[in-house]
N, CA and C atoms as an extended XYZ file, in Angstrom:
570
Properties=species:S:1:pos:R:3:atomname:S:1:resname:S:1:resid:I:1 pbc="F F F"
N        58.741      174.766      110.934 N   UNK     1
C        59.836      175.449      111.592 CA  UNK     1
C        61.164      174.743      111.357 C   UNK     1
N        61.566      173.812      110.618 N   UNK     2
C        62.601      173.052      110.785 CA  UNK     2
C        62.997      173.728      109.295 C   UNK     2
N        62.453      174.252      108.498 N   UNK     3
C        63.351      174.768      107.630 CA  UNK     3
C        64.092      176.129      107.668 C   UNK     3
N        63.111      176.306      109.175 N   UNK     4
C        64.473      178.449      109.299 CA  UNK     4
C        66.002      177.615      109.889 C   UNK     4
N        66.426      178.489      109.352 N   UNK     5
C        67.778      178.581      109.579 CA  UNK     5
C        68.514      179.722      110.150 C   UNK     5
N        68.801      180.146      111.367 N   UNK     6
C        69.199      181.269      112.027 CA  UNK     6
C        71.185      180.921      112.182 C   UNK     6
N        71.381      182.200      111.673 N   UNK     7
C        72.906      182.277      111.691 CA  UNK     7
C        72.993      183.239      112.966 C   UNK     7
N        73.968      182.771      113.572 N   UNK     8
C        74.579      183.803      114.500 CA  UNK     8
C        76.076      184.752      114.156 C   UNK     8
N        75.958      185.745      114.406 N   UNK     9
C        76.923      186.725      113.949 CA  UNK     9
C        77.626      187.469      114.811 C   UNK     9
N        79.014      187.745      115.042 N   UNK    10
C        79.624      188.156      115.833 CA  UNK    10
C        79.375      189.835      115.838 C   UNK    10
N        78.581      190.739      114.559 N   UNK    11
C        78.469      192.164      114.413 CA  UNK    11
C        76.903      191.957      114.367 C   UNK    11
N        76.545      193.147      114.077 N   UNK    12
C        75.128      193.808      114.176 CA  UNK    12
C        74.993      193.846      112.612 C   UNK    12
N        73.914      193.158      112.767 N   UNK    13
C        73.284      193.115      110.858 CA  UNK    13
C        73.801      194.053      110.348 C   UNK    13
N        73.799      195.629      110.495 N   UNK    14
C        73.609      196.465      110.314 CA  UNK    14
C        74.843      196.617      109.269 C   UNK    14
N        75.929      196.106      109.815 N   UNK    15
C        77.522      196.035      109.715 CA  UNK    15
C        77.964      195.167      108.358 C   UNK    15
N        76.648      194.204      108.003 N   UNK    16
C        76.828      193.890      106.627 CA  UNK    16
C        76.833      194.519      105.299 C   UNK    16
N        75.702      195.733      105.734 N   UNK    17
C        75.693      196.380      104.694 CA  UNK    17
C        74.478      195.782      103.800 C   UNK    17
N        74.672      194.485      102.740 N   UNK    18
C        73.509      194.028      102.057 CA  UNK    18
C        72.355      193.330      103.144 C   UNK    18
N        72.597      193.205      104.098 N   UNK    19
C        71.502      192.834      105.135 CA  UNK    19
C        70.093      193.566      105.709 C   UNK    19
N        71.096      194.785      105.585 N   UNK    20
C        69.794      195.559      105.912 CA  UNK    20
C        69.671      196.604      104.733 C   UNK    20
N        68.134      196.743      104.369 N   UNK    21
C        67.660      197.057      103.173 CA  UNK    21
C        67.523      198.465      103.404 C   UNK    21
N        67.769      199.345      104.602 N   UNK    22
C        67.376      200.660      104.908 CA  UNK    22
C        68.683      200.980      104.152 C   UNK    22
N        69.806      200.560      104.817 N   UNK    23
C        70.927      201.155      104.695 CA  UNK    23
C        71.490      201.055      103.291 C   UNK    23
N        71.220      199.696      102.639 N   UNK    24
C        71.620      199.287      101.586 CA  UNK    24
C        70.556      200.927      100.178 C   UNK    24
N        69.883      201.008      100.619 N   UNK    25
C        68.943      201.987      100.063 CA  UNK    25
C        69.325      203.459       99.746 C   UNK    25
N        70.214      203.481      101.243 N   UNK    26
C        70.761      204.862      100.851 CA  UNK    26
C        72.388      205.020      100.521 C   UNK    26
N        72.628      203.892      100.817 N   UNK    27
C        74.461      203.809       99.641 CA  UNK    27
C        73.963      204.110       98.282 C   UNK    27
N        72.664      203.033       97.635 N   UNK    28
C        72.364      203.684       96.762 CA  UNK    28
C        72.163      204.826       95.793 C   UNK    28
N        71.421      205.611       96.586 N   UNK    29
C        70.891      207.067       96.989 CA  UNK    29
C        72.341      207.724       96.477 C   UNK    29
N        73.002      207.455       97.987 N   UNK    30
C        74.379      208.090       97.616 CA  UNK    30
C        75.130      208.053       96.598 C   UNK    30
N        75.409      206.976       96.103 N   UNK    31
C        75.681      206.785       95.077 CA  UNK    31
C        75.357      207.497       93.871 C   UNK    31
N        74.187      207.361       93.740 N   UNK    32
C        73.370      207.868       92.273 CA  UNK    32
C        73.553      209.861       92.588 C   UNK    32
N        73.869      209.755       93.544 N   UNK    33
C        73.688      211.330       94.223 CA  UNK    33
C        74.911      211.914       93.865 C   UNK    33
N        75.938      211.502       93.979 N   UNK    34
C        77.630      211.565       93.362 CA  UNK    34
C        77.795      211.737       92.559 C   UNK    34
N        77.268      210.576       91.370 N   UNK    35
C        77.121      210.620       90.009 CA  UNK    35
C        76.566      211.340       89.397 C   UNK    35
N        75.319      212.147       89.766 N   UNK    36
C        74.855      213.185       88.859 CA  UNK    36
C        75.904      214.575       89.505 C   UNK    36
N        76.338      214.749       90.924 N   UNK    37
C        76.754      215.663       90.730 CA  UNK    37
C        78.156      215.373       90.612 C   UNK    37
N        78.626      214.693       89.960 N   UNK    38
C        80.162      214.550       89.408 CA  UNK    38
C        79.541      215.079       87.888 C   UNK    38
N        78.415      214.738       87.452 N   UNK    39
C        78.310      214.684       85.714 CA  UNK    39
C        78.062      216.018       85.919 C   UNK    39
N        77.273      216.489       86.492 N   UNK    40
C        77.636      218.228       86.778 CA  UNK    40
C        78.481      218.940       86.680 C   UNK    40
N        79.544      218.299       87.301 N   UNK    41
C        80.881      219.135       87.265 CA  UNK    41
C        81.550      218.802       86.250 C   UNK    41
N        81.488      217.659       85.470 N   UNK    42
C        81.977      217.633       83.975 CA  UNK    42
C        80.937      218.344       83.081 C   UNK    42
N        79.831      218.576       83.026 N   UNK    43
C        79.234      219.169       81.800 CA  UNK    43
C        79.850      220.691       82.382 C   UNK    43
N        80.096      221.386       83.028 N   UNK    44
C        80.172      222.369       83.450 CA  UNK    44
C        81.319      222.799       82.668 C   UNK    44
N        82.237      222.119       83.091 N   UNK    45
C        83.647      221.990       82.573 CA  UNK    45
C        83.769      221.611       80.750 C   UNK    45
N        83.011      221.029       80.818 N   UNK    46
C        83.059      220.927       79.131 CA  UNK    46
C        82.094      221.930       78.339 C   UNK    46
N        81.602      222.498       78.851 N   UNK    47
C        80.636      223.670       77.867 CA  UNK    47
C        81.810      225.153       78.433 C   UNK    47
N        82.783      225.145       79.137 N   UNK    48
C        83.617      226.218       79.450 CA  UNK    48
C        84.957      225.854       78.306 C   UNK    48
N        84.997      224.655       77.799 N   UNK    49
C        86.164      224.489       76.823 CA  UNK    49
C        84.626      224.041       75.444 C   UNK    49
N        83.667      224.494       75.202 N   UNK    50
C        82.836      223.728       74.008 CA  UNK    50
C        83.525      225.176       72.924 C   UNK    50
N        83.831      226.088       73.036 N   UNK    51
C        84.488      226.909       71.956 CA  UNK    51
C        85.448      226.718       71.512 C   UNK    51
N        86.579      225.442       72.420 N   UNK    52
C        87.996      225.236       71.733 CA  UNK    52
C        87.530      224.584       70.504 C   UNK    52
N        87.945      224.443       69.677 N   UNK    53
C        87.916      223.490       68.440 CA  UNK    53
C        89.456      223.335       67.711 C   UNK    53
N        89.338      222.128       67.084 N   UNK    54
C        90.648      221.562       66.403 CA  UNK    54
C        90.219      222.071       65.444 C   UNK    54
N        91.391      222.145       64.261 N   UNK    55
C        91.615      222.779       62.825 CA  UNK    55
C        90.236      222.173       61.926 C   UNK    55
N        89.850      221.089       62.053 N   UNK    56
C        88.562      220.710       61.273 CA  UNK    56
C        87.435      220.257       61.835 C   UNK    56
N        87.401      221.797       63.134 N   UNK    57
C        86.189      221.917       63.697 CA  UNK    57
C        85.827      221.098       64.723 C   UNK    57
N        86.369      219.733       65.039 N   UNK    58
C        85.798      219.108       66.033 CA  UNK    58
C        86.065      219.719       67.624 C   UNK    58
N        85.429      219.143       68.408 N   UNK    59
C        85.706      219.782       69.729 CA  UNK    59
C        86.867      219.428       70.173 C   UNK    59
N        87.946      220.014       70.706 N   UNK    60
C        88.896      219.671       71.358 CA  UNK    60
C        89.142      218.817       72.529 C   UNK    60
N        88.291      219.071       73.583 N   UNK    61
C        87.995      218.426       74.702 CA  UNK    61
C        86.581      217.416       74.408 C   UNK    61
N        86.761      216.587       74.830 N   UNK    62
C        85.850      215.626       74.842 CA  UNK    62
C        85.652      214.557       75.646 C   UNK    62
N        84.350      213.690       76.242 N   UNK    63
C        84.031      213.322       77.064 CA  UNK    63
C        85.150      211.805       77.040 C   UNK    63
N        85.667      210.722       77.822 N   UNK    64
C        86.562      209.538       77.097 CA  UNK    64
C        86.576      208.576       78.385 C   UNK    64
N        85.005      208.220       78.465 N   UNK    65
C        85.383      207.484       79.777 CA  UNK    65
C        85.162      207.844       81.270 C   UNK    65
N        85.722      206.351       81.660 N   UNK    66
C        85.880      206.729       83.195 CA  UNK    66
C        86.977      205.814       83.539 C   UNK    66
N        87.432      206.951       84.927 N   UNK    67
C        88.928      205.927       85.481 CA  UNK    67
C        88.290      204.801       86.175 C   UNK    67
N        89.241      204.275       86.815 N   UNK    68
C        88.779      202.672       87.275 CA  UNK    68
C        87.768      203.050       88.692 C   UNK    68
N        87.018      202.560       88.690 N   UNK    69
C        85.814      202.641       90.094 CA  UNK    69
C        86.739      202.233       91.379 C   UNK    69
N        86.066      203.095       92.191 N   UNK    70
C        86.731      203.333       93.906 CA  UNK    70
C        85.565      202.885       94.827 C   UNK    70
N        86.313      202.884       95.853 N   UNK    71
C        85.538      202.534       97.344 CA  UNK    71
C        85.238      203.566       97.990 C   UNK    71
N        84.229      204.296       98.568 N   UNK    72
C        84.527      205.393       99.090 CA  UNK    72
C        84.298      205.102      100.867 C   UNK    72
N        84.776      205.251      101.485 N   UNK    73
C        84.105      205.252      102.563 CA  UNK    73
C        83.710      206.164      103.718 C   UNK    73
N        82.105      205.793      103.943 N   UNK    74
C        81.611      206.563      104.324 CA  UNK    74
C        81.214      206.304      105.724 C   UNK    74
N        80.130      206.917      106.481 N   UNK    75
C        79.373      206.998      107.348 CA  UNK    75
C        78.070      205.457      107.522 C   UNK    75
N        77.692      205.533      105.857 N   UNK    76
C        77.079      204.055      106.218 CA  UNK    76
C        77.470      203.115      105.250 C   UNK    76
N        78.858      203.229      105.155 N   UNK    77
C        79.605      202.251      104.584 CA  UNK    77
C        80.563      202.745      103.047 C   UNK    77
N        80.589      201.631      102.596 N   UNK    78
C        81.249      201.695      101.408 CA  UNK    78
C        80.699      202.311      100.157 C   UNK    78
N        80.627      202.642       99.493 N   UNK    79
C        80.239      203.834       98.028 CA  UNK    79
C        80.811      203.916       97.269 C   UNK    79
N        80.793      202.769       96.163 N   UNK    80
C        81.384      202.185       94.648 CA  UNK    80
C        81.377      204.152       93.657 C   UNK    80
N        82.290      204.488       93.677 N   UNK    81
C        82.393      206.041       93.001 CA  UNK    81
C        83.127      205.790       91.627 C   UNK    81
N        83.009      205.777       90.391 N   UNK    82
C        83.842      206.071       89.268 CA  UNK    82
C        83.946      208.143       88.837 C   UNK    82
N        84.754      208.346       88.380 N   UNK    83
C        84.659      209.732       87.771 CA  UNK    83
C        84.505      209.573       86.375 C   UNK    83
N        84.394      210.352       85.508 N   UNK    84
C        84.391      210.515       84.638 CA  UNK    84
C        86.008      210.969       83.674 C   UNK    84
N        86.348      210.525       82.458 N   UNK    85
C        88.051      210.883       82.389 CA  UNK    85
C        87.332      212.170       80.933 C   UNK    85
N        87.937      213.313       80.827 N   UNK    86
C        88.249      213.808       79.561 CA  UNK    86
C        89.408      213.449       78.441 C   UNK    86
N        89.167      213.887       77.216 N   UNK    87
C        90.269      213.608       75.981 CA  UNK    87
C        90.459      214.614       75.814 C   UNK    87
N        91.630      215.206       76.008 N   UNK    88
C        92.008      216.657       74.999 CA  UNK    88
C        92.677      216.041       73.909 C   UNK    88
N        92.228      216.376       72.581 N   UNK    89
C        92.844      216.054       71.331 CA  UNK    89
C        93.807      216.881       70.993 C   UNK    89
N        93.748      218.187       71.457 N   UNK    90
C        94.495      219.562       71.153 CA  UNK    90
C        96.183      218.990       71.993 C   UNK    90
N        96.629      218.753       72.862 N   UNK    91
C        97.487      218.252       73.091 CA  UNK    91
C        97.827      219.129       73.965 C   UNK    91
N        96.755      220.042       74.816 N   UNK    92
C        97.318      221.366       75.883 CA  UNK    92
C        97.051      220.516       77.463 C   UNK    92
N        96.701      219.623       77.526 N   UNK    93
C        97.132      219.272       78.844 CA  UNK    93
C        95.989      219.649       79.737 C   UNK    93
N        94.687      219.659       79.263 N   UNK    94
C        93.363      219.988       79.824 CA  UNK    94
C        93.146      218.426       80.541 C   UNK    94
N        92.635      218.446       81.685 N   UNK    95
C        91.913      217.264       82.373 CA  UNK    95
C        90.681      217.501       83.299 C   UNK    95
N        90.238      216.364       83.537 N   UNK    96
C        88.769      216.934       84.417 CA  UNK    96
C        89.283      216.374       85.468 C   UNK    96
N        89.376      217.212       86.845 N   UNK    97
C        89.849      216.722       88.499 CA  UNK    97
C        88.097      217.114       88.933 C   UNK    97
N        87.490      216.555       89.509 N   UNK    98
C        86.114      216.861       90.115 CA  UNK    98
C        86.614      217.758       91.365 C   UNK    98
N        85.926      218.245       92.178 N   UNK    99
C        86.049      219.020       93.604 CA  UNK    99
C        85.608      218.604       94.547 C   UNK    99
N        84.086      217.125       93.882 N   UNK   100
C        83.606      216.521       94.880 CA  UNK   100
C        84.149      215.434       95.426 C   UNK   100
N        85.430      214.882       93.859 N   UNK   101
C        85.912      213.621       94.554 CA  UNK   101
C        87.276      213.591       94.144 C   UNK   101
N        88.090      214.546       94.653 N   UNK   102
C        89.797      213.891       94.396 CA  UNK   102
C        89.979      213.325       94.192 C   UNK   102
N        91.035      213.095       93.408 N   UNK   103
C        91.926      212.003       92.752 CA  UNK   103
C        92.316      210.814       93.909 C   UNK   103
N        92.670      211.163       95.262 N   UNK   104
C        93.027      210.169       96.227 CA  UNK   104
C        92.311      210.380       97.434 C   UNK   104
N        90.830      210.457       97.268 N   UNK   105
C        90.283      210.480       98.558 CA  UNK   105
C        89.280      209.440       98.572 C   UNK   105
N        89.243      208.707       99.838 N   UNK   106
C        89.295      207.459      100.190 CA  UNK   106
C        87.984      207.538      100.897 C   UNK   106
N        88.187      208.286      101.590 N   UNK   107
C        87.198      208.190      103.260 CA  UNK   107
C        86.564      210.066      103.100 C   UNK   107
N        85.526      209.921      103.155 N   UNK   108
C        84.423      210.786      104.261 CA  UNK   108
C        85.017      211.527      105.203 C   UNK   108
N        84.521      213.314      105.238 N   UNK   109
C        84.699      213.984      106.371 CA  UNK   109
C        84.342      212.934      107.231 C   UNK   109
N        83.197      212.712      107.488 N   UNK   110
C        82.420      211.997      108.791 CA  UNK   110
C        83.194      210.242      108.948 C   UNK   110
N        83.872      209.876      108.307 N   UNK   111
C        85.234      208.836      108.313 CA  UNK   111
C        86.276      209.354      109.103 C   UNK   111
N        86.837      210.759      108.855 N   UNK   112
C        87.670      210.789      109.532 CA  UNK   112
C        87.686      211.592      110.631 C   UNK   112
N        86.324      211.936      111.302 N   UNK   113
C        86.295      212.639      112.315 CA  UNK   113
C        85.776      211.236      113.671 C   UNK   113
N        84.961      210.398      112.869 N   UNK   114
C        84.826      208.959      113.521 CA  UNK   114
C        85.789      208.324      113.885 C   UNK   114
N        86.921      208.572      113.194 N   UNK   115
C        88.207      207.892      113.804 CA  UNK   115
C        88.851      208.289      114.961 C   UNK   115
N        88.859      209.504      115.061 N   UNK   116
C        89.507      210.182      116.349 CA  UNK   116
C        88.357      209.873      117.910 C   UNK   116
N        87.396      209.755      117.261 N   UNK   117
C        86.317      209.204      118.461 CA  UNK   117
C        86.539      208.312      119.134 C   UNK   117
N        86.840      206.592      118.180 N   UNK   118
C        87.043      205.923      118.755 CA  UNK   118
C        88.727      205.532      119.614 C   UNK   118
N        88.999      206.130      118.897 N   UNK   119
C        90.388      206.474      119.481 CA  UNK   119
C        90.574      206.864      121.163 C   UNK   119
N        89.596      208.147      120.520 N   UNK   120
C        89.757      208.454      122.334 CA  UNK   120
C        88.526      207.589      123.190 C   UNK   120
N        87.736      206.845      122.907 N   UNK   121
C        87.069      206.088      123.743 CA  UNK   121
C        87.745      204.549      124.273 C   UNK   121
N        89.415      204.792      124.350 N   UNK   122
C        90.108      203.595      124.445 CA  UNK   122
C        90.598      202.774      123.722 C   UNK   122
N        90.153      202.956      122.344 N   UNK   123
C        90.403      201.890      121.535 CA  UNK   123
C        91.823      202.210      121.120 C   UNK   123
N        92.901      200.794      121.079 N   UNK   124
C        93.995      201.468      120.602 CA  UNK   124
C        94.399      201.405      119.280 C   UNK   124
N        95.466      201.442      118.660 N   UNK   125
C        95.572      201.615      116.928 CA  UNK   125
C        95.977      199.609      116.662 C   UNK   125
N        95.745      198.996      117.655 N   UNK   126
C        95.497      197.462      116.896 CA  UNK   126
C        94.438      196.758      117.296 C   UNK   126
N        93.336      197.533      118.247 N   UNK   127
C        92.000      197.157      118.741 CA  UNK   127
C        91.356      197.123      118.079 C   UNK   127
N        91.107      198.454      117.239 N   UNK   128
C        89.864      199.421      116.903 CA  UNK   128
C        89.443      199.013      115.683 C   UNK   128
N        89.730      197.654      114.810 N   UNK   129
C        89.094      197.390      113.414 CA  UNK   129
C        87.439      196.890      113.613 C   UNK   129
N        87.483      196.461      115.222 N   UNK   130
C        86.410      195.380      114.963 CA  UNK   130
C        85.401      196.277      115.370 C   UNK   130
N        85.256      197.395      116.488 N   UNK   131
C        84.416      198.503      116.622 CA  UNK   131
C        84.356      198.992      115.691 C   UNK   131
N        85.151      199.578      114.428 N   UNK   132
C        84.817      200.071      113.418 CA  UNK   132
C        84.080      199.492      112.314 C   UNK   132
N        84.317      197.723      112.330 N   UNK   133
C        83.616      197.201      111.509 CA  UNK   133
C        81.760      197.281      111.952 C   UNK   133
N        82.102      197.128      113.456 N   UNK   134
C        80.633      196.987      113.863 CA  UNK   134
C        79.852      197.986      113.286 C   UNK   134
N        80.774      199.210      113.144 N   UNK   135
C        79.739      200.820      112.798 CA  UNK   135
C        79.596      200.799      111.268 C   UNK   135
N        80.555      200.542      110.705 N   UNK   136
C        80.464      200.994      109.094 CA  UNK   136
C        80.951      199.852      108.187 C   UNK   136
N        80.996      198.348      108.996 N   UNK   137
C        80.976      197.287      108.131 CA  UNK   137
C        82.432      196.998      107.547 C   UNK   137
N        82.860      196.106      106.449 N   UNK   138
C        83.482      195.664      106.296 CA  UNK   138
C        84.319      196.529      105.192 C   UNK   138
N        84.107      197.811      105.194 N   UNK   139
C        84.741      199.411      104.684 CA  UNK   139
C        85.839      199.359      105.481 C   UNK   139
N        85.441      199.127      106.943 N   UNK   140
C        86.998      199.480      107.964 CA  UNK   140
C        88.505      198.811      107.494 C   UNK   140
N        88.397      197.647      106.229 N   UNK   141
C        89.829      196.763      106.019 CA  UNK   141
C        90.770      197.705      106.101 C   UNK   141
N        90.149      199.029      104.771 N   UNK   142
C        91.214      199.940      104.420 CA  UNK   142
C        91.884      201.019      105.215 C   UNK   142
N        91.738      200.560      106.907 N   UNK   143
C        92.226      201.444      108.010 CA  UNK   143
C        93.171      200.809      108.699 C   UNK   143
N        94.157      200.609      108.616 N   UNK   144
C        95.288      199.720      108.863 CA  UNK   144
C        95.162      200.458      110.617 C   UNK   144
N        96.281      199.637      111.334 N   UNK   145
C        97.019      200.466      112.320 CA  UNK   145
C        97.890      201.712      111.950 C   UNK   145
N        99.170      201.786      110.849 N   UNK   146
C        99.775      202.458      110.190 CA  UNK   146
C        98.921      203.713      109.953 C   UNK   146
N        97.499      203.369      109.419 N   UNK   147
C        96.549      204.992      108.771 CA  UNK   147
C        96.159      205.366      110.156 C   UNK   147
N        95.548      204.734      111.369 N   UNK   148
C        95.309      205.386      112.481 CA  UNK   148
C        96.667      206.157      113.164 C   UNK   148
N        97.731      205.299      113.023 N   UNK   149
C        99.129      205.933      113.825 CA  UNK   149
C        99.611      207.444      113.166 C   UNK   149
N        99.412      207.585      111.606 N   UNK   150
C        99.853      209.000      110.765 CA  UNK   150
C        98.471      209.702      111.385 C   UNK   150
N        97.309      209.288      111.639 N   UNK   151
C        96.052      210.064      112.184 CA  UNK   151
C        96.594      210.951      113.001 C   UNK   151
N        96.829      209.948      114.101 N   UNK   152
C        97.340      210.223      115.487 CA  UNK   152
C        98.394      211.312      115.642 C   UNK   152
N        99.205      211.254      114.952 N   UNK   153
C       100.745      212.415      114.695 CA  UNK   153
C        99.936      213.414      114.068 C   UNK   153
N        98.744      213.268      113.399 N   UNK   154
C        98.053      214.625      112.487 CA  UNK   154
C        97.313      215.686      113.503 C   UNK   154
N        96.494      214.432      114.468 N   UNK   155
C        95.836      215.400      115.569 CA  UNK   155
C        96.660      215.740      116.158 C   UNK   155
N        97.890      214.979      117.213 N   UNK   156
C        98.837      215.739      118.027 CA  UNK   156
C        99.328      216.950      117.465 C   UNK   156
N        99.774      216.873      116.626 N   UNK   157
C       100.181      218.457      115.955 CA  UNK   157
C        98.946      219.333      115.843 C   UNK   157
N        97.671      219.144      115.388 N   UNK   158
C        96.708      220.277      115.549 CA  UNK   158
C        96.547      220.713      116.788 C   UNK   158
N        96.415      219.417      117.873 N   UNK   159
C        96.307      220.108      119.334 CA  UNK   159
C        97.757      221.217      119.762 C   UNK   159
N        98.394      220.451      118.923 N   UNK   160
C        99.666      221.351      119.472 CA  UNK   160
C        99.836      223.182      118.984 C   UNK   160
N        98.617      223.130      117.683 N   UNK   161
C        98.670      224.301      117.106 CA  UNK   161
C        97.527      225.260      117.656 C   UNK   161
N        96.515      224.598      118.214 N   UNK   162
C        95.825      224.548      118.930 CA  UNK   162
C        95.810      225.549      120.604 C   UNK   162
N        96.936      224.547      120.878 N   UNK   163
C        97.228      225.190      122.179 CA  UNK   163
C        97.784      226.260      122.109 C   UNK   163
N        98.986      227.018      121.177 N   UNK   164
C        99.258      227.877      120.710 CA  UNK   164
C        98.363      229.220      120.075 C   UNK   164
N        97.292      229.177      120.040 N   UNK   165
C        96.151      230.175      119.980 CA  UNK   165
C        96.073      231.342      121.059 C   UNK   165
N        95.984      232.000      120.450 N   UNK   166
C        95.416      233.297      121.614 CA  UNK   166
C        93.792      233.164      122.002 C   UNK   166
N        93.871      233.011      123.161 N   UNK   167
C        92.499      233.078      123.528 CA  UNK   167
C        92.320      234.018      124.533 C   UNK   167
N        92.703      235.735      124.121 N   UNK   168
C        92.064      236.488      124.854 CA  UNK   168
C        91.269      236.773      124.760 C   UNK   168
N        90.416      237.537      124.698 N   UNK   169
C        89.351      238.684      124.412 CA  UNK   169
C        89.315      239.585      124.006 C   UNK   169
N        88.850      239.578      123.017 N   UNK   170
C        88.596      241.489      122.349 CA  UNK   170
C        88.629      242.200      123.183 C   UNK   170
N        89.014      243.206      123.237 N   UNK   171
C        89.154      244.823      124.247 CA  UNK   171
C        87.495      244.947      123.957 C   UNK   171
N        86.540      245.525      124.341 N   UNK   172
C        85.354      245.635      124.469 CA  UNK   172
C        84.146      245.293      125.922 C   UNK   172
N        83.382      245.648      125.232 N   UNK   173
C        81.970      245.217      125.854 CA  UNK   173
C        81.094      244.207      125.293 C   UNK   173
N        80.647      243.208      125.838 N   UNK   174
C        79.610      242.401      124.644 CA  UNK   174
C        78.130      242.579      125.411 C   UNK   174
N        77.523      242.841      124.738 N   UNK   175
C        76.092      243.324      125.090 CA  UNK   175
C        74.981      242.536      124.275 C   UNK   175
N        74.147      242.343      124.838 N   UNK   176
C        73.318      240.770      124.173 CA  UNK   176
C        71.869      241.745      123.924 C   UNK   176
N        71.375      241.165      123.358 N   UNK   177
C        69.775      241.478      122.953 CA  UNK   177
C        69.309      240.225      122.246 C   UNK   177
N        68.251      239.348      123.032 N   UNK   178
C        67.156      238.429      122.309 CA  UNK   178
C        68.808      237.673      121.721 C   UNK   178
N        68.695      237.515      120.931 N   UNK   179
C        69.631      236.168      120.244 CA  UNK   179
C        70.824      236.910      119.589 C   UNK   179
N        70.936      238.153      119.418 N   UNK   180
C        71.725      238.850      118.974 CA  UNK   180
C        72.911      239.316      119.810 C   UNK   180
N        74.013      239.095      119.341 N   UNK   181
C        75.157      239.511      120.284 CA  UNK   181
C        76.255      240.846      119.674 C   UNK   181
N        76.515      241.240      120.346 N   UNK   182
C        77.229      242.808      119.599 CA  UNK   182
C        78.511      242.885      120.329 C   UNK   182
N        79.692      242.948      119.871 N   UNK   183
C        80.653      243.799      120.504 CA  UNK   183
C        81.183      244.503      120.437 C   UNK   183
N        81.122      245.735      121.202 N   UNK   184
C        81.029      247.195      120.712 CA  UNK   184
C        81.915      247.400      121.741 C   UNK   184
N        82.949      248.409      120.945 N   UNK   185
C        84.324      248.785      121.481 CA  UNK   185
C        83.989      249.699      122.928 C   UNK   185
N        85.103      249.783      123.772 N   UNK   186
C        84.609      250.653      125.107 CA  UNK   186
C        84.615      252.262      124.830 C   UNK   186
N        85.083      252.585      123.873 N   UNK   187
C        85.006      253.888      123.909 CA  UNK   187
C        84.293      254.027      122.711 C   UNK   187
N        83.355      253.446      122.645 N   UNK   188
C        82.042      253.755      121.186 CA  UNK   188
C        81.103      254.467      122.537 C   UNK   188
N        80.064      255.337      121.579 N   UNK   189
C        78.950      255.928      122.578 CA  UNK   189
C        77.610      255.036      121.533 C   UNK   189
N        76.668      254.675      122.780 N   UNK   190
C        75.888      253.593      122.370 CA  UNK   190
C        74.898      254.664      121.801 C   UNK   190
């Protein structure tokens, strides 16, 4: 027994990320899960330009790489993402933008709906790194106070658009059956 060595840690294993092998398993996952469907969306895209051709036949568009690898952050952490870059030789200004991963997206639906959570559970915009680290690890650096404060002005204005909604009611009747719901105008004959 004199050779264990127990570290004590101010977060939950969990929060390391390479510590625990569940989690570390499915960044993986994720990962490899991105990548085929990013290469998806480039083969897709390149068999929709495989008829352009240059004057001595070669393909115009062609595969040339990848841009520099990103962080993504997610739900159980961080997610190393590269895209893939195209070459147009033709000189028309063709590029590959994916749909799954924008050019400047950083963070996860489920990133930025987690943020407004802890927000409203008290935490304020110079508290909240170390609860966030606890949940999704050492991903949270790239959440300044500054990115929670533009958050904050983003939701106030939705609530504000929000409150501005009509929430009357259809003119009608709503009449239910088993799981099915109908609303059928008052002057329909049933």
């Amino acid at each position: 027994m004199k050779d264990c060595n127990l570290k004590q840690s101010s977060t939950p294993a969990v929060a390391k990320g390479f510590e625990d092998p569940l989690t570390e398993v499915l960044r993986q996952g994720a990962k490899e899960l991105i990548r085929k469907a990013v290469e998806a969306e480039l083969s897709e895209m390149l068999s929709a330009y495989s008829d352009v051709r240059l004057l001595d036949g070669r393909p115009a568009v062609v595969r040339n790489g990848y841009l520099p690898a990103r962080q993504l952050q997610t739900g159980i952490g961080e997610v190393e993402v590269q895209v893939p870059k195209v070459r147009d030789r033709s000189g028309s200004g063709i590029h590959f933008s994916s749909q799954l991963l924008p050019p400047y997206l950083r963070r996860t639906k489920s990133m930025e709906e987690l943020i407004p959570w802890l927000y409203l559970k008290g935490l304020s915009t110079g508290d909240y790194t170390e609860a966030l680290s606890a949940l999704v690890g050492e991903s949270a650096r790239g959440l300044s106070a500054n990115t929670v404060s533009r958050l904050k002005e983003k939701w106030l204005d939705e609530h504000k658009e929000w409150q501005r909604q009509d929430l009357r009611p259809p003119a009608g009747i709503l009449v239910k059956k088993g799981h099915v719901q109908f609303l059928i105008p008052i002057n329909t004959k049933l």
